[in-house]
VOGU-3710 file (C-alpha; in Angstrom, 3 decimals, decimal comma):
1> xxxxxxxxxx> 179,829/11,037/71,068  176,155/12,517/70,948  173,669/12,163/68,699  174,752/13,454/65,392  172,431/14,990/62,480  173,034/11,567/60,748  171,641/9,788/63,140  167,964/12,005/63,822  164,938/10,608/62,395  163,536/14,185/62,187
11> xxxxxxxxxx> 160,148/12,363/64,402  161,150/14,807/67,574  159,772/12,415/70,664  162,079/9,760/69,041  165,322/12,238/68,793  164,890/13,577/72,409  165,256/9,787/73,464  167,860/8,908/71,702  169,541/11,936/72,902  168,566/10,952/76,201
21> xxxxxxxxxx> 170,779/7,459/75,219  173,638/8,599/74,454  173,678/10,963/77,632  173,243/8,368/79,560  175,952/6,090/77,582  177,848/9,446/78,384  177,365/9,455/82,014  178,571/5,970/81,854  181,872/6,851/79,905  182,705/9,692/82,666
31> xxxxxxxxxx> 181,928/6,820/86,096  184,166/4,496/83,933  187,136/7,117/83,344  186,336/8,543/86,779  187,546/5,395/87,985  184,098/5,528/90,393  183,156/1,850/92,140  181,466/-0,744/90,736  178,651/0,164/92,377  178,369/3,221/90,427
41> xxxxxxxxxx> 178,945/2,135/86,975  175,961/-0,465/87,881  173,495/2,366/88,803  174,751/3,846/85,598  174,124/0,790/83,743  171,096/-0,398/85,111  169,981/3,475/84,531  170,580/3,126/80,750  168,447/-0,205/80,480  165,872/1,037/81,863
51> xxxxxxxxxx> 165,275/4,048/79,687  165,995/1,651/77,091  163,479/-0,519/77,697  161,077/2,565/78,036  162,175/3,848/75,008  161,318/0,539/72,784  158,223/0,499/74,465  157,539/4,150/72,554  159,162/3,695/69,672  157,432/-0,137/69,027
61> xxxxxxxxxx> 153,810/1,738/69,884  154,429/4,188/67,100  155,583/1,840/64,463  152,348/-0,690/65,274  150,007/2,559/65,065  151,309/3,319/61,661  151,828/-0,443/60,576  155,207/-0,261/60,189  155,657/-3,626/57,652  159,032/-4,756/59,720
71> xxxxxxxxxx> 157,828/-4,566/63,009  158,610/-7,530/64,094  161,913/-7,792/63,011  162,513/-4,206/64,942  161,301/-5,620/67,967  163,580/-9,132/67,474  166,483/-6,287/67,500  165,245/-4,473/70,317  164,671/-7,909/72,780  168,370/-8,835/71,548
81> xxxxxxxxxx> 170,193/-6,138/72,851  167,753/-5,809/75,500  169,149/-9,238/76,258  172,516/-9,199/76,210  172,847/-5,945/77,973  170,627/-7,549/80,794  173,184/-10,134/80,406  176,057/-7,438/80,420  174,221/-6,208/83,855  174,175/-9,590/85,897
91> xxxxxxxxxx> 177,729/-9,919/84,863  179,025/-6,521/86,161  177,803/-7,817/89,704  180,613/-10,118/89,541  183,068/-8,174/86,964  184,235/-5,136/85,472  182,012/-5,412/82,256  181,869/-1,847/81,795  184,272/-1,289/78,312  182,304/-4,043/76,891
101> xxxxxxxxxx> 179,218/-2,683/77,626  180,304/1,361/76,417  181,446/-0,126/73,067  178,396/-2,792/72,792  176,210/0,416/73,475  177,922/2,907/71,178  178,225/0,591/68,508  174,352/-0,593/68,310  172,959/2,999/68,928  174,930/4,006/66,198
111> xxxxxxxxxx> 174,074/0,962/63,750  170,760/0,634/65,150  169,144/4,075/64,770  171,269/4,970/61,439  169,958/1,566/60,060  166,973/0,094/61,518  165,538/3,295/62,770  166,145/5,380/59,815  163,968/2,626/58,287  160,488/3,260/59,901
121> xxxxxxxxxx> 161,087/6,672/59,417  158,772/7,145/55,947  156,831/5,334/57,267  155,848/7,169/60,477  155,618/10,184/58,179  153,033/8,859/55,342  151,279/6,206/56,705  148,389/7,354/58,574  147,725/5,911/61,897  145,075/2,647/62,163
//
């Protein structure tokens, strides 16, 4: 599953990285099915929160330049799954986490950009930047 015209904002920075997400979510599915070690579905893993993290840093920046009126609650989603897939990651030292982490990821890049993403969108588009 890729990114799918329901789920683009149409703001092309923003598209690119989510399309960037679910290549690496991806690229985690194929290690998993591969049947590769642990030590490769970590380096997947630990590949996809860090572009993660990069990408909320963008994506926060451009809602705060436009004064997005829900920032905060954006960024209280973002440091959530940023948190449990950190927590995901310091468990799949110890154990096979990596189903729960494909669905937690598929599921909340799904809800979260055709939801909470899709919300900042008008505004990003007619609110000029402060």
């Amino acid at each position: 599953m890729g990114l799918t015209a329901e789920l683009l904002t149409g703001i092309q920075e923003i598209d690119e990285q989510h399309e960037t997400l679910f290549e690496i979510l991806e690229k985690l599915q194929g290690v998993v099915k591969g049947g590769d070690n642990w030590s490769v579905v970590y380096f997947a893993l630990n590949e996809l929160s860090h572009f993660t993290r990069t990408h909320f840093v963008v994506e926060e920046a451009l809602m705060r330049l436009h004064g997005y009126p829900d920032l905060e609650q954006h960024i209280a989603e973002h440091r959530a799954f940023s948190a449990h897939l950190a927590q995901l990651e310091e468990q799949a030292v110890r154990q096979d986490v990596s189903l729960t982490i494909i669905h937690l990821v598929q599921k909340w890049l799904v809800e979260h950009i055709g939801v909470s993403d899709k919300s900042y969108v008008a505004c990003l588009r007619t609110m000029p930047v402060r």
